[in-house]
N, C-alpha and C positions, 0 to 999 in steps of 0.2 A: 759879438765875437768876430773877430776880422777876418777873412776868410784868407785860401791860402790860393798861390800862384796858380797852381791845375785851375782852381773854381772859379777865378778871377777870366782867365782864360776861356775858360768852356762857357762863363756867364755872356761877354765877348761876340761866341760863336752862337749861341744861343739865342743872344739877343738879335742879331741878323736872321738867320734863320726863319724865327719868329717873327720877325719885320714889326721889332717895337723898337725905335727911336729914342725915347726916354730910358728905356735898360741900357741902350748899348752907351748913351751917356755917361749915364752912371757909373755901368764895369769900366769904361775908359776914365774918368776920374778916380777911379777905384784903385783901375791900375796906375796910374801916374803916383796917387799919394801911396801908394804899397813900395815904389819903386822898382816897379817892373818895367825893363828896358821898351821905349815904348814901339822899336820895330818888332821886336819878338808879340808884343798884344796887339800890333796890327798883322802878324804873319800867323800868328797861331791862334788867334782869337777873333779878328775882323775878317781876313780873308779865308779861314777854315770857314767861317760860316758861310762867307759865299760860296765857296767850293761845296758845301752842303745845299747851299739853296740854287745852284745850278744845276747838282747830280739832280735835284729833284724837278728842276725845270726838262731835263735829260729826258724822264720817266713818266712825263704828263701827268707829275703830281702839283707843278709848280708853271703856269704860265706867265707869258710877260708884265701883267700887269703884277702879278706879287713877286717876282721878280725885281722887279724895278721898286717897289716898296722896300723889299730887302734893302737893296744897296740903297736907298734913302737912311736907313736905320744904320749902315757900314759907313758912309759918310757922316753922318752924326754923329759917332765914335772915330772915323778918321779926325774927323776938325779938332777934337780933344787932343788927339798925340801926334798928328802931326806937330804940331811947335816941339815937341819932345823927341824928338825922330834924331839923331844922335847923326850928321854928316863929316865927321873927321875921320869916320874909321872905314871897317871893313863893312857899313851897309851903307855906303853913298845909294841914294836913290836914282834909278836907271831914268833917261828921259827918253820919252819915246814919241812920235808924229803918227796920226791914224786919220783914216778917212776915206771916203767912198771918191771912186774915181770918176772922170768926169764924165758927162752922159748916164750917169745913173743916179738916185736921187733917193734910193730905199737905202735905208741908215739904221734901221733896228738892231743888225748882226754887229756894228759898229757901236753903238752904244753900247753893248752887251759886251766887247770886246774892253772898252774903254774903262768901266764898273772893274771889270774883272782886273785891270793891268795896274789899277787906282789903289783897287784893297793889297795888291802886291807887293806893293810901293812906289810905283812906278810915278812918275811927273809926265803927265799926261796933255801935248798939243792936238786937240781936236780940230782940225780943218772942217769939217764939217761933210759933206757929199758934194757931187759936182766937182771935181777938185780938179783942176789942171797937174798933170806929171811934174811940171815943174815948180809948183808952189809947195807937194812932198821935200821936193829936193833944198828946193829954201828954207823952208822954217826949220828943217834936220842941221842945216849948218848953221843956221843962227840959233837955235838952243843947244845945240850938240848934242844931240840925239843918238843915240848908240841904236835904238828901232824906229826904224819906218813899218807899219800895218797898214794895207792896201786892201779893200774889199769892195768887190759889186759882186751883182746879181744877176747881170745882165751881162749874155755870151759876147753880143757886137760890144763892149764896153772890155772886153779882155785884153785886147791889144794895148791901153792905155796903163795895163802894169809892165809888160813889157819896156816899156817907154822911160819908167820910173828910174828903170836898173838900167838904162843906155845911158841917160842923162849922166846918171851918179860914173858910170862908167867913162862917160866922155869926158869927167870933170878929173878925171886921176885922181879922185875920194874915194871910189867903190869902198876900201878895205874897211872906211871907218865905220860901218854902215849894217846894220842887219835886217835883208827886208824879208820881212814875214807877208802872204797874203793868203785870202779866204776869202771865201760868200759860196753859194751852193752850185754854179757850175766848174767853180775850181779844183784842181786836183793837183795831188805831190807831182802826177808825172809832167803837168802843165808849169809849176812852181820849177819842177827842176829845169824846162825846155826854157824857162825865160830868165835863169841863172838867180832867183830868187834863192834868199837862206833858208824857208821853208814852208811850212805849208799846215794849217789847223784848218779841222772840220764846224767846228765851234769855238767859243769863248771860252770854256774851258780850257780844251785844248794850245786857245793863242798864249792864253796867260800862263801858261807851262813850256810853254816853246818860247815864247819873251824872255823869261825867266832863262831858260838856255842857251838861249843865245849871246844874250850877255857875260853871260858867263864864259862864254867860248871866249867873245872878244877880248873881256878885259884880262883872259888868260892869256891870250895871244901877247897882244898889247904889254903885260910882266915879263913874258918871256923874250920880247924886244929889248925893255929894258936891261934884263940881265947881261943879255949877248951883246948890250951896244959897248 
């Protein structure tokens, strides 16, 4: 008996959660042949479940290594609906540039970010760590990248996000641009002093503020359009 959209869905979230690969397969062929739209079974189905296997990472019921399992099993249901991912309408996929800044080389919080902004839908340029200010600002306008994600760990390494948003600023782009930054000595009050759009405590947190971001911009950006 064929199951219905809720189970298909929860099976999805489930199956990440649970960090099995081969289920989350499954409900994604499950849902593609059901004809369940495939960003709603990657937004209600693949990313609930990381949002479930991060609160529990949150709670030191989940550490990095099943963490990173999970989104193994999120990605193996990604690769199913991605090709099915609908871009003519109202869910174009946000693109976004992430990476540790230069002089700093711890990249976990940044992986963590990157999982998270994937199951959301997000098209994801990873620079890697080590990253010069100004190779953010390039790869953001040669993908056209609506988020920049900027993250270290390391205090003497703060001034090089500053750097990010001069550049963009010097180039008369700022507007097109949303830079988000994080890692553990940063804070909103530091994100607001370096004119940054805002500021996550975790990965959690970025892929909810990505998410809003966007959203600000390409509202901004409609309401251009109208008044032009």
């Amino acid at each position: 008996m064929a199951r219905d959209k809720g189970e298909i869905l929860l099976g999805l979230s489930d199956a990440v959660v649970n960090m099995e690969e081969d289920k989350a397969v499954e409900c994604a062929n499950e849902a593609v042949n059901g004809g369940i739209d495939a960003y709603e079974a990657v937004d209600k189905g693949l990313a609930d479940g990381m949002d479930r296997a991060g609160k529990l990472f949150e709670e030191d019921e989940y550490f990095v290594p099943e963490l990173l399992i999970a989104a193994d099993a999120m990605y193996a249901g990604l690769d199913v609906l991605r090709p099915h991912i609908r871009t003519d309408g109202g869910n174009v996929p946000a693109r976004a540039v992430i990476g540790v800044v230069e002089g700093d080389t711890h990249d976990i919080g940044k992986i963590l970010v990157k999982i998270i902004l994937e199951a959301k839908g997000f098209k994801v340029a990873d620079l890697g760590r080590d990253v010069p200010a100004a190779d953010f600002v390039a790869k953001a306008k040669e993908i056209g990248a609506e988020i920049i994600g900027i993250s270290t760990l390391m205090t003497t390494t703060m001034s090089d996000m500053a750097k990010v948003v001069e550049l963009l600023e010097a180039s008369g782009e700022r507007e097109k641009y949303k830079v988000m930054v994080g890692g553990a000595p940063i804070s909103a009050g530091f994100a607001k002093k370096i004119r940054a759009d805002g500021y996550s405590a975790n990965a959690i947190e970025a892929g909810e503020l990505a998410v809003r971001l966007v959203a600000e911009l390409r509202a901004r950006d409609r309401g251009k359009a109208v008044s032009a």
